[in-house]
C-alpha positions in Angstrom: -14.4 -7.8 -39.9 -14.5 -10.5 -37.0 -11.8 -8.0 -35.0 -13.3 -4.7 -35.6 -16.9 -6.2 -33.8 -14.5 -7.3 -31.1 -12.8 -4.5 -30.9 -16.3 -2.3 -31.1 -17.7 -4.5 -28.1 -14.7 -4.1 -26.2 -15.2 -0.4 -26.3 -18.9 -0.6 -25.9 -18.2 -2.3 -22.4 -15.6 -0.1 -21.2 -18.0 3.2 -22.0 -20.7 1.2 -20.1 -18.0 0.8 -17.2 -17.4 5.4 -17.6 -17.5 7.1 -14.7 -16.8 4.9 -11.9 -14.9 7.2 -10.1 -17.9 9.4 -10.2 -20.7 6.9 -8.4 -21.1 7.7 -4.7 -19.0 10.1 -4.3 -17.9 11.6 -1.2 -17.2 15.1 -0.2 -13.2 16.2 1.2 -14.8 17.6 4.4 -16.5 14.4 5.3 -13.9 12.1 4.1 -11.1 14.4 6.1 -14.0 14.0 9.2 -13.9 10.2 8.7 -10.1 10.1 7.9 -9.3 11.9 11.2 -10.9 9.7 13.6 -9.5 6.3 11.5 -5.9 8.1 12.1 -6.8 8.4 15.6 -7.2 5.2 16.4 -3.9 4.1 14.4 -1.7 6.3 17.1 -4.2 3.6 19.4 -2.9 1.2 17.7 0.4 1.9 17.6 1.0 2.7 21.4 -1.2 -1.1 21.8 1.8 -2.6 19.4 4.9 -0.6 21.4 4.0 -1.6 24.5 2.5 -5.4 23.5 5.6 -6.3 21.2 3.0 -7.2 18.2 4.9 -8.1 14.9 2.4 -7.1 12.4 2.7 -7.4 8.4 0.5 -5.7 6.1 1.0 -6.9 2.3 -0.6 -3.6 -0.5 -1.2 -6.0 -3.7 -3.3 -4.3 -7.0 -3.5 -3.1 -10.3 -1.5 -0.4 -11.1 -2.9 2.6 -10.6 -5.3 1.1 -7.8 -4.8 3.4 -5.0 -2.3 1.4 -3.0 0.4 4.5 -2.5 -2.8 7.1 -1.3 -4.0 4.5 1.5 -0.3 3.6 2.3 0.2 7.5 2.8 -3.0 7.9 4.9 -1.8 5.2 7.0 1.3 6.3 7.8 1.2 9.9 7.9 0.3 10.6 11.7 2.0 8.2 13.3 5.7 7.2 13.9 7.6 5.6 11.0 9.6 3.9 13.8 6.6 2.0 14.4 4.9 1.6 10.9 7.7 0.9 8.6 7.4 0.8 4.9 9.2 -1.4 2.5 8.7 -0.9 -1.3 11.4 -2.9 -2.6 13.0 -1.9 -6.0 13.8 -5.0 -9.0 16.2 -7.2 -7.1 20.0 -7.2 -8.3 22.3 -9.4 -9.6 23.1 -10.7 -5.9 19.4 -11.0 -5.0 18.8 -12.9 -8.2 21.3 -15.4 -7.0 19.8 -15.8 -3.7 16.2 -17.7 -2.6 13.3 -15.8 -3.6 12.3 -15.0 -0.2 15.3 -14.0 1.4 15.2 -10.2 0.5 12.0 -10.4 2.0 12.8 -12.0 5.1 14.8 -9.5 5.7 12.4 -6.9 6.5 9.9 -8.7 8.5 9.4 -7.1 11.7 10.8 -7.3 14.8 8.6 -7.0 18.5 6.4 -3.6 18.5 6.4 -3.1 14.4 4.5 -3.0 12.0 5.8 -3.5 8.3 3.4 -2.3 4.9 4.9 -4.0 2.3 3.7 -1.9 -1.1 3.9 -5.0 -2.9 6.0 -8.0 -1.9 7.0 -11.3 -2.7 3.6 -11.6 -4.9 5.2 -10.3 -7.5 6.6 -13.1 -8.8 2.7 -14.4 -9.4 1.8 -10.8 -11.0 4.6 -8.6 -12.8 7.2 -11.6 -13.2 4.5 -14.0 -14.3 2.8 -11.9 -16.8 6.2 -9.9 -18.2 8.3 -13.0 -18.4 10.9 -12.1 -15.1 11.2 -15.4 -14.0 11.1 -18.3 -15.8 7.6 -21.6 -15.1 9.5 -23.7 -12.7 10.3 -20.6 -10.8 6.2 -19.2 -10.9 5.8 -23.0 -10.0 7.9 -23.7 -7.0 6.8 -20.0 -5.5 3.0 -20.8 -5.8 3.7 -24.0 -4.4 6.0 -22.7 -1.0 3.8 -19.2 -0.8 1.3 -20.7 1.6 3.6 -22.8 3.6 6.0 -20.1 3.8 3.1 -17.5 5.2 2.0 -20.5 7.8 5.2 -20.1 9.3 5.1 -16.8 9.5 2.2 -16.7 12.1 3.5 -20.0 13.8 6.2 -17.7 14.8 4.1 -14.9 16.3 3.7 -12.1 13.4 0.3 -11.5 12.3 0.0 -11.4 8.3 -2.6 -8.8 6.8 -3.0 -8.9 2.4 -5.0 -6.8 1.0 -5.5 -6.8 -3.1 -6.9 -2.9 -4.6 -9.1 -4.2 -7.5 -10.2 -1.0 -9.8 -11.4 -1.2 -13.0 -10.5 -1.4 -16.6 -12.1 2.0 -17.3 -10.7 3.6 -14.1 -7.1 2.5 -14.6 -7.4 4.0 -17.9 -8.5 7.1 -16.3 -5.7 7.4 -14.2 -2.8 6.7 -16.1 -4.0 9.6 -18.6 -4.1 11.8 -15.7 -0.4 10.8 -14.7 0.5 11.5 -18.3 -1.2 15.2 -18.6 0.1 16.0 -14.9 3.5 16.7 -14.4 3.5 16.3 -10.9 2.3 12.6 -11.5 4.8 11.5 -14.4 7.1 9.7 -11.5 4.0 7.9 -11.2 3.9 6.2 -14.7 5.9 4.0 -16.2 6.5 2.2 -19.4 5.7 -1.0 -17.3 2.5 0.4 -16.5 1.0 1.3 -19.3 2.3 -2.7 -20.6 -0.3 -3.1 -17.8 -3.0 -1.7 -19.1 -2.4 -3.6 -22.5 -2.2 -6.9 -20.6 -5.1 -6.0 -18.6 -6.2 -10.2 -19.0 -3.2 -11.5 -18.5 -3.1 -9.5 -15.1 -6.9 -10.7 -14.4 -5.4 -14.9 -15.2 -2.4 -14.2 -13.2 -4.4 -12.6 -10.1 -7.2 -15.3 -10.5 -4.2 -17.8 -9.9 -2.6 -16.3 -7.1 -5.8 -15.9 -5.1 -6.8 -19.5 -5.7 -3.2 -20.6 -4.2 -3.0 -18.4 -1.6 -6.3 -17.7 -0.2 -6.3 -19.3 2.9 -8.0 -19.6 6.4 -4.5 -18.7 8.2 -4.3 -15.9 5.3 -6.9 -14.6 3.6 -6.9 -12.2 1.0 -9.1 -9.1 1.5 -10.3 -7.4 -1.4 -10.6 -3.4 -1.4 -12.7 -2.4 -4.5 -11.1 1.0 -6.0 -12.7 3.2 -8.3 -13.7 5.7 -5.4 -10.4 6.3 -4.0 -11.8 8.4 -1.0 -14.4 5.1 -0.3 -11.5 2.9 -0.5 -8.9 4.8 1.3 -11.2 4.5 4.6 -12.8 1.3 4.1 -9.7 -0.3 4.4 -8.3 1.3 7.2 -11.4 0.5 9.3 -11.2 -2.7 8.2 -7.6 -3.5 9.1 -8.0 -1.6 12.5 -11.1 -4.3 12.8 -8.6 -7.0 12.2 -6.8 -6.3 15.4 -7.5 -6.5 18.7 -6.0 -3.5 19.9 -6.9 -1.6 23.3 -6.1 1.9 24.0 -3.3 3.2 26.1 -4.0 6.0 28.7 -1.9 9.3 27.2 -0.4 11.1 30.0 0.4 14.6 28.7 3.5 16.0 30.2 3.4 19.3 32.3 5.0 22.3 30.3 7.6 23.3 32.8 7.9 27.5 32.8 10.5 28.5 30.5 14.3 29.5 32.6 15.1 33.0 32.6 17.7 34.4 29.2 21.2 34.5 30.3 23.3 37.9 30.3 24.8 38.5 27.2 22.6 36.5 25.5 20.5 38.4 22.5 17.2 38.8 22.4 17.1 37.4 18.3 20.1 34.8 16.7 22.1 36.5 14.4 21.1 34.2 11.4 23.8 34.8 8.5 21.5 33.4 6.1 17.2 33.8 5.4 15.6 31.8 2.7 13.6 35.2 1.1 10.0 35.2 2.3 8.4 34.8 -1.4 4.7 34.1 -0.8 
C-alpha cells in the first residue's frame, strides 16, 4: 500500500512538472534571428583565437537527452572545424583501461589557436561510471580527489577551461527519449544506457550533486544551462560563453574577384560527365 502512494505521488509530481518544454516558448524566425548574430560573433571569435594563439577548452556535461549535441552543432556549424575541434570520445579500450585515467584526455587538449568542445569528458567517471558501476570506489575516489588539481594545471599552463552542465527535467527527459523511440531518424540517439538513465534518474542527481561540490571552483566554475526549452538554452549558452572571453574583432579584408581568363581552344563549352546522379526532386 505504502509503494503504490509513493508511486502515485511520484506521478502526481512529474504531471505537475508537464509541459516544460512548452513555457516561454520562442518562435524559429526569432530564434534563427538571435542564432545568426551569436554565429556571427563565433567567426569573431575564432579569427581573435587564430591570430592570438588562445588554447580554449569547453567541457558539454548533462543528463541525457539535455540538449548538449543541438548547442554543440550550433556552435560549430559556421565556423572552421580546424579551429573548433570536437572530441566525443567513445568507452575506452582495453589499452586505455590500462593507462591513467586522464591520459586519453590529455591527448586532445588543444594546441595555440584551438578550441576543443569536449561532448562529455573525463567527468564521466563521476556520472556514467559512478552510477553504472564502470569503475570500481577507489577509482571514483582518487579521480574526485586529482579532478581539481588536475584542471588548475590546466590554466597554469595557458588554456582557458569552460564547463558547462545541461540540467533538464525529469518530465522533459521523459519526453524526449519517447520521441527518439517513435522517430526513426532519432533511434541512433537512444540507447539502452539511456533509458538506464532515466530509471536512475536519483542516482544521477547524488552523483551530479558530488561532482559539483568537488569540482566547483573559483579557477573552474561550473555553469549551469537549464534545458527544457531547447531553443532558450541553445542561445543562452552561447552568449554566455562568448561573454566569457575577451575576444576583439579582426578587420575582414574581402579579396577582389579577379575577371575570369578567357576558355582555351579546343576546350568544350560543358564537361562530358560520364555519369549524373538522376534529378529526382
Amino acid at each position: 500500500m505504502a509503494k503504490k502512494k509513493e508511486k502515485r505521488k511520484d506521478a502526481d509530481r512529474l504531471e505537475s512538472q508537464k509541459g516544460a518544454e512548452n513555457q516561454g516558448n520562442m518562435s524559429r524566425k526569432t530564434f534563427e534571428s538571435e542564432l545568426y548574430k551569436l554565429q556571427v560573433e563565433l567567426c569573431k571569435l575564432q579569427e581573435w583565437v587564430k591570430q592570438t594563439g588562445e588554447k580554449i577548452i569547453v567541457i558539454f556535461e548533462g543528463r541525457d537527452a539535455a540538449g548538449k549535441g543541438g548547442v554543440i552543432k550550433r556552435i560549430t556549424e559556421r565556423v572552421s572545424p580546424r579551429v573548433f575541434r570536437v572530441v566525443a570520445l567513445p568507452a575506452p579500450n582495453d589499452r586505455e583501461k590500462s593507462q591513467w585515467y586522464l591520459q586519453r584526455y590529455i591527448n586532445h587538449l588543444p594546441a595555440a589557436g584551438e578550441i576543443v568542445i569536449f561532448d562529455r569528458s573525463w567527468y564521466n567517471r563521476a556520472g556514467v561510471e559512478r552510477v553504472m558501476g564502470f569503475c570500481t570506489q577507489e577509482q571514483y575516489e582518487d579521480f574526485m580527489r586529482l579532478v581539481s588539481p588536475f584542471e588548475r594545471e590546466l590554466i597554469e599552463s595557458g588554456i582557458r577551461l569552460i564547463k558547462y552542465f545541461f540540467d533538464v527535467s525529469q518530465v522533459e527527459q521523459h519526453r524526449r527519449f519517447m520521441a527518439r523511440i517513435e522517430d526513426p531518424r532519432k533511434h541512433w540517439k537512444l540507447s539502452p544506457m539511456d533509458v538506464e538513465s532515466w530509471r536512475r534518474w536519483w542516482d544521477y542527481t547524488e552523483a551530479y550533486n558530488r561532482m559539483m561540490l568537488a569540482s566547483d571552483t573559483e579557477f573552474a566554475p561550473w555553469y549551469v544551462v537549464k534545458a527544457d526549452n531547447k531553443r532558450r538554452a541553445r542561445l543562452n549558452c552561447i552568449s554566455h560563453l562568448l561573454g566569457l572571453i575577451p575576444y576583439k574583432g579582426i578587420p575582414f579584408e574581402a579579396p577582389s574577384m579577379p575577371k575570369p581568363k578567357k576558355k582555351p581552344e579546343g576546350v568544350p563549352d560543358n564537361p562530358m560527365y560520364r555519369h549524373l546522379v538522376p534529378e529526382t526532386y
